[in-house]
C-alpha positions as CSV (number, residue, x, y, z in Angstrom):
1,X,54.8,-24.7,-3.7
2,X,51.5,-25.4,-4.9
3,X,51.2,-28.3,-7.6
4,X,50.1,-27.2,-10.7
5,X,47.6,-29.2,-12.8
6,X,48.8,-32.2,-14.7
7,X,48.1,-31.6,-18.7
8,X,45.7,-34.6,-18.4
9,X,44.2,-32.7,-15.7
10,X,44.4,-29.4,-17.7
11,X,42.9,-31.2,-20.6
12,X,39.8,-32.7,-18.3
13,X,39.0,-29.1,-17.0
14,X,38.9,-28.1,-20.5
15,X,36.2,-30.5,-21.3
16,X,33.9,-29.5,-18.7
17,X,34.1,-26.4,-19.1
18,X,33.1,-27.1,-22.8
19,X,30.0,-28.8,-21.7
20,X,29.0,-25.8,-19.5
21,X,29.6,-23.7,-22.4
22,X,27.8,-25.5,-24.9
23,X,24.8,-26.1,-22.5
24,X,24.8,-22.2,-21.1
25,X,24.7,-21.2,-24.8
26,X,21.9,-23.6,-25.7
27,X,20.0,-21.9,-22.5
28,X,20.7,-18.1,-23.3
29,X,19.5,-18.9,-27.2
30,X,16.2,-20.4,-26.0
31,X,15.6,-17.5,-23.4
32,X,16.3,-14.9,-26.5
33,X,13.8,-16.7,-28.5
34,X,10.8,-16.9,-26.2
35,X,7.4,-15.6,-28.1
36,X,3.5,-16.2,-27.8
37,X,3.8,-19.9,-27.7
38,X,5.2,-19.7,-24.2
39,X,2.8,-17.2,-22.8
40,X,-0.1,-19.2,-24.3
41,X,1.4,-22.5,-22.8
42,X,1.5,-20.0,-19.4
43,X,-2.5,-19.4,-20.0
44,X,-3.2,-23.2,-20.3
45,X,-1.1,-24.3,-17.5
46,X,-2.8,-21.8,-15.5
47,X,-6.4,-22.3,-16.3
48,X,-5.7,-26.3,-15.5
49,X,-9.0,-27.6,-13.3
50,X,-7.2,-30.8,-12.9
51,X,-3.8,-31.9,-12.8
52,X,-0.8,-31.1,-15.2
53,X,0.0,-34.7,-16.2
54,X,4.0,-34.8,-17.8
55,X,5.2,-37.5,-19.8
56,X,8.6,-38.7,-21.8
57,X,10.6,-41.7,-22.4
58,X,14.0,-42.7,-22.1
59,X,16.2,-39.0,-20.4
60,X,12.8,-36.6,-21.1
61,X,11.0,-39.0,-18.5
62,X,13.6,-38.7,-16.2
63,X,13.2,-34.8,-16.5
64,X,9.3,-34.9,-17.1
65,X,9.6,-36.7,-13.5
66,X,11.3,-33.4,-12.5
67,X,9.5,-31.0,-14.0
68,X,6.1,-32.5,-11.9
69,X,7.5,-32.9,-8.4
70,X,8.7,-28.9,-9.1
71,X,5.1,-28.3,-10.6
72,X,3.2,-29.9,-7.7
73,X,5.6,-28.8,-4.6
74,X,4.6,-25.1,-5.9
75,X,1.1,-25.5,-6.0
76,X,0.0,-26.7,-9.5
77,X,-1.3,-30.4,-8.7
78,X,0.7,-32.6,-11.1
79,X,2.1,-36.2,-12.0
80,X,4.5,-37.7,-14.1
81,X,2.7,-40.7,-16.2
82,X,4.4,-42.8,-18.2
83,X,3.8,-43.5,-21.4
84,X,4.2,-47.3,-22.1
85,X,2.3,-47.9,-18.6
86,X,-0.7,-45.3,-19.7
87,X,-1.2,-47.3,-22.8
88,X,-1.9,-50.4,-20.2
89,X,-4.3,-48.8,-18.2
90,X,-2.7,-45.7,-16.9
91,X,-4.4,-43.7,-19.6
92,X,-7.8,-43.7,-17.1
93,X,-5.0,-41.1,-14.5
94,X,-5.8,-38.7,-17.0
95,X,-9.3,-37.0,-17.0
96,X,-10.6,-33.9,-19.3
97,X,-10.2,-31.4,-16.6
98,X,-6.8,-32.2,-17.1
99,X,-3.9,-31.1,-19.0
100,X,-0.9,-33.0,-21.1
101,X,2.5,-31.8,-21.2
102,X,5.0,-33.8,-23.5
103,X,8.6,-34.0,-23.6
104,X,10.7,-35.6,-26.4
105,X,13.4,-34.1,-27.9
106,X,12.7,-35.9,-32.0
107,X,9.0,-35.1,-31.6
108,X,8.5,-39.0,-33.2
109,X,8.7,-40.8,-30.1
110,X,6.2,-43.7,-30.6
111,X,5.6,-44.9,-27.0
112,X,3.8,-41.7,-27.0
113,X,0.9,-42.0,-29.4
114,X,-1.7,-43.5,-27.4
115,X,-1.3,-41.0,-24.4
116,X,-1.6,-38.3,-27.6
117,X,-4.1,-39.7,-29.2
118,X,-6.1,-40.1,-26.0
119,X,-5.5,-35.9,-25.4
120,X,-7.0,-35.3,-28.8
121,X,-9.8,-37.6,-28.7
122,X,-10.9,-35.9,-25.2
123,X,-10.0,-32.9,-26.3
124,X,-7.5,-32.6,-23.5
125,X,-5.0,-29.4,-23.9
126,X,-1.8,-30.5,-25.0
127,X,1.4,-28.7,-24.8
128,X,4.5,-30.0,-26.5
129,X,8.6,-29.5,-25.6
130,X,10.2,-30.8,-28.8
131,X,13.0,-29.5,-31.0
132,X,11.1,-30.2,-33.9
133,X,7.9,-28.1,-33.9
134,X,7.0,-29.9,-37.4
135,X,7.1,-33.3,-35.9
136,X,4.1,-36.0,-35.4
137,X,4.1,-34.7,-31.8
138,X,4.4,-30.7,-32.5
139,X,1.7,-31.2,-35.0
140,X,-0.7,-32.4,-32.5
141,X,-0.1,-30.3,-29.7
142,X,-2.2,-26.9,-28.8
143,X,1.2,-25.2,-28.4
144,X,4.9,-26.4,-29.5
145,X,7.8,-24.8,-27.3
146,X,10.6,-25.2,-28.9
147,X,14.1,-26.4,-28.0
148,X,17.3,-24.6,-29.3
149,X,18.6,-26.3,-31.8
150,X,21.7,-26.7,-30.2
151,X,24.2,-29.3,-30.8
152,X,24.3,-32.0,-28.0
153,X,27.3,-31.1,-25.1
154,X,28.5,-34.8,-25.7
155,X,32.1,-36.0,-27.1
156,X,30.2,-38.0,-30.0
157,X,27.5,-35.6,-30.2
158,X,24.0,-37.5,-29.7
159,X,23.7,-38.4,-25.6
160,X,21.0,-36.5,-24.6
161,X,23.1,-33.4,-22.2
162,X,22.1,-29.6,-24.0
163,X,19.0,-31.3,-24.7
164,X,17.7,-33.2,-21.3
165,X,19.3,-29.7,-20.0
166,X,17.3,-27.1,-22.1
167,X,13.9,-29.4,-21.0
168,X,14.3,-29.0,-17.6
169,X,15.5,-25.5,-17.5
170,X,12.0,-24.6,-19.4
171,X,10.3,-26.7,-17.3
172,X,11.6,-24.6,-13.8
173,X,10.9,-21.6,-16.1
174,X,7.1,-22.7,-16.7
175,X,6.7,-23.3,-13.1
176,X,8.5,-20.8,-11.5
177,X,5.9,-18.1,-13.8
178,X,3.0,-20.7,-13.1
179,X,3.8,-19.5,-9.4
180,X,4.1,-15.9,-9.6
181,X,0.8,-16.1,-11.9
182,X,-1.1,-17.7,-8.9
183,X,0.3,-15.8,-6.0
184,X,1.9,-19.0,-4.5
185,X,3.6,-17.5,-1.5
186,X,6.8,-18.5,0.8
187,X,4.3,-19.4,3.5
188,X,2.4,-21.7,0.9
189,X,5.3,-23.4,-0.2
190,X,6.4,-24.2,3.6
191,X,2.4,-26.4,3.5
192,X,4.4,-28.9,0.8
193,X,7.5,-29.0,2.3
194,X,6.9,-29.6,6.0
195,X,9.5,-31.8,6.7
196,X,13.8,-31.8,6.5
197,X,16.0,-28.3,6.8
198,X,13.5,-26.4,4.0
199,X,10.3,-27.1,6.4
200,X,12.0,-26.2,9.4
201,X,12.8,-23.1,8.2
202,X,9.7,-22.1,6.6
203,X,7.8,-23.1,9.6
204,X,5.8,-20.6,11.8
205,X,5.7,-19.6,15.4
206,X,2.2,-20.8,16.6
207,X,3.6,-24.6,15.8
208,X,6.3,-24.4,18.2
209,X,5.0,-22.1,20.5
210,X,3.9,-23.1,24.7
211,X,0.7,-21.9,25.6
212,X,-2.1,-22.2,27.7
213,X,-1.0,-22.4,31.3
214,X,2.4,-22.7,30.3
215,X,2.3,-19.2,30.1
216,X,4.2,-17.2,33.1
217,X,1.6,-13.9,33.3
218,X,1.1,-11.8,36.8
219,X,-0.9,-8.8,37.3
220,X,1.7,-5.5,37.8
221,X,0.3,-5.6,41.7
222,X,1.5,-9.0,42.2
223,X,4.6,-8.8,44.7
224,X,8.0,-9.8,43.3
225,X,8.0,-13.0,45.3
226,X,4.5,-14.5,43.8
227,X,6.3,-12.9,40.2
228,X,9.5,-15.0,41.0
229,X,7.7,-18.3,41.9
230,X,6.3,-17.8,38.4
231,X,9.6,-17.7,36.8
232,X,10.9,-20.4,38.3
233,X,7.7,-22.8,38.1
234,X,7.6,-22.3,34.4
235,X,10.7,-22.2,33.3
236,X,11.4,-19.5,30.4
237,X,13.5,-17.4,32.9
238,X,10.8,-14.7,32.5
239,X,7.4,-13.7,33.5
240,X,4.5,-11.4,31.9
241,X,3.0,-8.4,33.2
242,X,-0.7,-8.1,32.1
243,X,-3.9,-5.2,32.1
244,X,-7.2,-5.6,30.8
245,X,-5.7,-9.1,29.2
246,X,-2.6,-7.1,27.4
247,X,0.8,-7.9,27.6
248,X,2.0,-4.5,29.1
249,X,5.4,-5.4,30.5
250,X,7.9,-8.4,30.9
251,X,10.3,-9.4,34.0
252,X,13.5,-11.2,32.7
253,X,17.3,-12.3,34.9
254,X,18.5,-8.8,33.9
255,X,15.9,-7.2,35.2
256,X,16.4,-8.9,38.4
257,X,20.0,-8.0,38.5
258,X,19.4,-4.5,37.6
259,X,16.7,-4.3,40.4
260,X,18.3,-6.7,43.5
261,X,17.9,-3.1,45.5
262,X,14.9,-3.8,48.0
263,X,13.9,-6.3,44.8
264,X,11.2,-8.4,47.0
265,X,9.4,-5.1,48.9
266,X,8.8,-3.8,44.7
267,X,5.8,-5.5,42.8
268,X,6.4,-6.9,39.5
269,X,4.8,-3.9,37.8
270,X,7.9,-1.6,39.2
271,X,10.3,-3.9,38.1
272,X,9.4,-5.2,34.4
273,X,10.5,-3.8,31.6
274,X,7.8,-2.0,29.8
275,X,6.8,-2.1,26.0
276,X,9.0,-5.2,25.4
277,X,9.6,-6.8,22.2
278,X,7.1,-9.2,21.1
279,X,6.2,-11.8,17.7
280,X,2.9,-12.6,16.5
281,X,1.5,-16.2,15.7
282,X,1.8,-16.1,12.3
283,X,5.4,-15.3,12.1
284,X,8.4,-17.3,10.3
285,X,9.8,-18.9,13.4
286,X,13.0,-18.2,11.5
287,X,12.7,-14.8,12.0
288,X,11.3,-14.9,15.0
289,X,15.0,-16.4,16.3
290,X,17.0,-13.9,14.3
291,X,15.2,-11.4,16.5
292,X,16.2,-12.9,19.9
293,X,19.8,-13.3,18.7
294,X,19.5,-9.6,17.8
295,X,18.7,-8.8,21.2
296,X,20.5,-11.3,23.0
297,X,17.6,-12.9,24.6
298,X,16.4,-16.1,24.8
299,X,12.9,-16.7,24.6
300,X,9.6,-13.9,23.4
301,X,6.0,-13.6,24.1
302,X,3.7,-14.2,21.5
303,X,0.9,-11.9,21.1
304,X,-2.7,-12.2,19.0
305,X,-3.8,-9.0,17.2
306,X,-4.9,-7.1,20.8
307,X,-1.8,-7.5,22.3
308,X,-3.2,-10.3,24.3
309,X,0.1,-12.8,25.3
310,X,-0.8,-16.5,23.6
311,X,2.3,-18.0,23.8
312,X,6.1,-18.1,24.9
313,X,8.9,-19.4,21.8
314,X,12.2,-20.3,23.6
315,X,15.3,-20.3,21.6
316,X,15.3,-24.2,22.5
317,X,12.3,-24.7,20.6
318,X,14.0,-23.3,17.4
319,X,17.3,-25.6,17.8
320,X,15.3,-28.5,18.7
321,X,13.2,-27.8,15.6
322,X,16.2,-27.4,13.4
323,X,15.9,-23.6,12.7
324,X,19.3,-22.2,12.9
């Protein structure tokens, strides 16, 4: 029999699924209340020369340091500055091609008044996330967005969770648009996030590509012995037919077996597979591997624009580079 839950344990699921309530209904509130002050924030974010430059205290600067790593690894340049470290110097990080954006859920946060006052004596755009538009801080800003005035998902009511929450999810929202505004593509994106399972899936097939005279190429004249020391020598288990510098044909172990019939009085011409499957350069590597598991193979010619053959991917190359 399966144990049911304890009532302590009933009683536990019951409060988070109270905070995921409150929270989700603090979200859907704020989405059903967007207006002009968000597109106008879109327009200011997107006519930024400089950086985007996000600052908080306390839970909003653990979220404004969020909000610019999702900012910059889209393609907006940003940074998170503090504000107690900006009024001791870090104020000179922020330049008039710039542009502030400032989190704090009471709108009255004083750490914050040098870094505001600096934006409005530079004239520095300033765009302010606050659930009190009529605050010190929404007064100052160019444009006030709002946060639902939502009770707090706390048993006591006043730890920062629907609030820190709402932030954040307005900060994805801003950036997430900010992207489809400027046309940031998948392949951008893979340019900021070269490295762990994210880069390696985003990454393209001219970087793990073999080229050069690593490439196993004979004319369709050559005879099938000078077409099997190529094979062998190079090591992909296949070899290239090519005319007038075009990869016309390809010689693989099946067509070897299919062929072992007077195989070394043919020429490799006679014997390759014609037409074959091929990738370009400038291909997701990921999909470049979901094609040679569709056709059971394990490595593919690369070809430029005229069909000419510029490299060999081997399904070895993917693994190793942690496409999977």
């Amino acid at each position: 029999m399966t144990d049911q839950p304890s009532i302590a344990a009933e009683d536990a699921l019951g409060q988070i699924r109270r905070v995921l309530e409150t929270e989700a209904q603090a979200l859907q509130l704020m989405g059903a209340t967007l207006d002009g002050a968000h597109a106008r924030a879109l327009d200011l974010l997107a006519a930024v020369r400089g950086r985007i430059v996000v600052s908080g205290v306390g839970k909003s600067g653990h979220v404004g340091r969020k909000i610019a790593a999702t900012f910059a690894s889209t393609g907006a340049p940003a940074q998170f500055v503090h504000p107690t470290e900006a009024s001791h110097g870090d104020l000179g990080m922020i330049t008039t091609a710039d542009l502030c954006l400032v989190l704090s859920n009471s709108g009255e946060t004083s750490e914050l008044a040098d870094l505001v006052t600096y934006a409005r004596r530079f004239a520095i755009p300033l765009i302010a996330i606050t659930r009190r538009p009529g605050s010190t801080l929404g007064q100052q800003a160019d444009v006030v967005l709002p946060l639902p005035d939502s009770p707090e998902a706390c048993a006591i009511g006043v730890a920062p969770t629907t609030s820190t929450t709402a932030t954040l999810a307005l900060g994805d929202a801003l950036a997430v648009a900010l992207m489809h505004r400027r046309g940031f593509r998948r392949e951008d994106f893979q340019v900021f996030h070269p490295g762990g399972k994210l880069g390696a899936q985003l990454m393209r097939v001219e970087a793990l590509m073999h080229g050069g005279e690593a490439l196993p190429l004979v004319p369709p004249e050559a005879p099938m012995s000078q077409a099997l020391l190529e094979m062998t020598s190079k090591g992909f288990g296949m070899a290239g037919i090519t005319e007038a510098g075009r990869l016309t044909g390809v010689i693989t172990d099946g067509d070897l077996r299919r062929n072992l019939r007077g195989l070394m009085e043919r020429t490799a011409g006679t014997v390759a597979t014609r037409s074959p499957r091929t990738v370009q350069p400038g291909m997701l590597a990921s999909e470049a591997l979901r094609l040679m598991n569709e056709s059971k193979i394990t490595a593919l010619f690369v070809v430029d624009d005229t069909g000419a053959p510029c490299g060999v991917l081997h399904l070895h190359d993917c693994l190793r580079a942690g496409i999977a």
